[in-house]
C-alpha positions in Angstrom: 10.2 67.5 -19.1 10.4 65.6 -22.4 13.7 63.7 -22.8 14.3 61.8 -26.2 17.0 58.8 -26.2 18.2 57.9 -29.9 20.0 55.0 -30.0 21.5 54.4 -33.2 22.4 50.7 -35.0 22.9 47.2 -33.4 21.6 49.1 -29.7 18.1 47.0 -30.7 20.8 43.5 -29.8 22.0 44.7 -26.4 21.6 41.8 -24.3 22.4 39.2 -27.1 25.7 41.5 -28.7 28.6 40.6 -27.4 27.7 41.0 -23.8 31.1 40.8 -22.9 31.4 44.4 -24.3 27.6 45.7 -23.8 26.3 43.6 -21.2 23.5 40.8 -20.8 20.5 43.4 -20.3 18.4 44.5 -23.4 17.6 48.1 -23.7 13.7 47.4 -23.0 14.5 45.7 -19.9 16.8 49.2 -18.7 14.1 51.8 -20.3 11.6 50.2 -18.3 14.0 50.5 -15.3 14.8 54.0 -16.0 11.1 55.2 -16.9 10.2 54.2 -13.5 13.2 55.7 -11.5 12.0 58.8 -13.1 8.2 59.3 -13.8 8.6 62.7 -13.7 10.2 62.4 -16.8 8.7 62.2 -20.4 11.3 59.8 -21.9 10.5 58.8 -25.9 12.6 56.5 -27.5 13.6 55.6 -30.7 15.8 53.5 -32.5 17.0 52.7 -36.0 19.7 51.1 -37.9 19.4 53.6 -40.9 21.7 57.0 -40.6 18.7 58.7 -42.6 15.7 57.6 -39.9 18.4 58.6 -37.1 18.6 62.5 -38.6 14.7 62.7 -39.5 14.1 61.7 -35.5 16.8 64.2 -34.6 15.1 67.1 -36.9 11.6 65.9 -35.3 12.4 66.1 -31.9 15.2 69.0 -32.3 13.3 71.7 -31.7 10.0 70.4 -29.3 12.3 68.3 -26.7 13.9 69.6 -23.6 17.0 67.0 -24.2 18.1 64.7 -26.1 20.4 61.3 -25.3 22.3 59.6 -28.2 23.9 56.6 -28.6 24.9 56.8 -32.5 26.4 53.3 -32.6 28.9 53.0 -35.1 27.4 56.1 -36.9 29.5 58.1 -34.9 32.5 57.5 -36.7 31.3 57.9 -40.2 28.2 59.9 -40.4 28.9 63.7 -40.9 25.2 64.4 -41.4 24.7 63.2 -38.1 26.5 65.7 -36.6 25.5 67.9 -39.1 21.6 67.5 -37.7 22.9 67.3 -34.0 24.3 71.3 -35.1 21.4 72.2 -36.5 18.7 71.7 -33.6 18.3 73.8 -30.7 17.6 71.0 -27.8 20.9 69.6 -26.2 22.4 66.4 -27.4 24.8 64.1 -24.9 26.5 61.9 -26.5 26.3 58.5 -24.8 28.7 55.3 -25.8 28.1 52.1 -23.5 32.0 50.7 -24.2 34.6 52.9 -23.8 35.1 53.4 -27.3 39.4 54.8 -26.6 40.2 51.7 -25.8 39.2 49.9 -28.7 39.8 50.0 -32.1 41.2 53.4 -33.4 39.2 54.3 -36.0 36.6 54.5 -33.2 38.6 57.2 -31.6 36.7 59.8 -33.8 33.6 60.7 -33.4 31.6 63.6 -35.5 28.9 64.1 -33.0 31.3 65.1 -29.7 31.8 68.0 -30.8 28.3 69.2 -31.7 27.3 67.8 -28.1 26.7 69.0 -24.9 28.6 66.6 -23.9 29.6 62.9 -23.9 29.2 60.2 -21.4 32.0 57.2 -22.6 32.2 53.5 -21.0 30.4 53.5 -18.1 27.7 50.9 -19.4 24.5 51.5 -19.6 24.4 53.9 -16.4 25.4 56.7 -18.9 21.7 57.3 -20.2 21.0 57.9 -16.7 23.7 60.6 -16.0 23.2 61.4 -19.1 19.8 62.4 -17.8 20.4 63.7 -14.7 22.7 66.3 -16.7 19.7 67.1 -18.4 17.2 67.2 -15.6 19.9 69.2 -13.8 20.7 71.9 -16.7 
């Protein structure tokens, strides 16, 4: 099974960005921890701060991937074309955001990709890529 996890801008800081929100662990350190609770799985990952590189590796991996997991960042309030690409591809998307983004500010109350997702995994830390991919391992 190939997995993809997208993780969209500011994710490359986890561990030094406000840990009181996203924790103390960078995402390297938890990949590595998640690649070897599942060997079985495949798992690429890419990240980027630019919307544009986010929907080319969404378009790349849309169509060859058995899931995708995608943590959009702030992108998920603002970019349309992201959900636009998320529509567009034929492998599942779940949504993943680390903080529970409802109980902060409300503009991050909207999100353009929930709705073109499988399905959205909200503020349960980092454990959300791995339900995330037990959905998908499970589907």
């Amino acid at each position: 099974m190939k997995i993809a996890i997208i993780n969209g801008p500011n994710l490359n800081l986890l561990g030094k960005r406000e840990p009181g929100i996203y924790g103390s662990t960078s995402f390297d350190d938890y990949l590595a921890t998640l690649k070897s609770k599942y060997p079985q799985v495949d798992i690429h990952y890419y990240q980027s701060n630019v919307e544009g590189e986010l929907i080319n590796e969404l378009q790349r991996v849309g169509f060859d991937y058995d899931g995708i997991i995608m943590n959009p960042g702030g992108y998920t309030h603002t970019s349309v074309a992201i959900g636009d690409a998320i529509a567009s591809i034929k492998t599942p998307v779940v949504e993943v955001h680390i903080s529970n983004v409802h109980a902060r500010e409300e503009f991050r109350k909207l999100s353009h990709v929930s709705g073109k997702s499988a399905g959205s995994i909200i503020g349960l830390g980092l454990k959300g890529y791995e339900l995330a991919l037990q959905y998908l391992l499970n589907k």
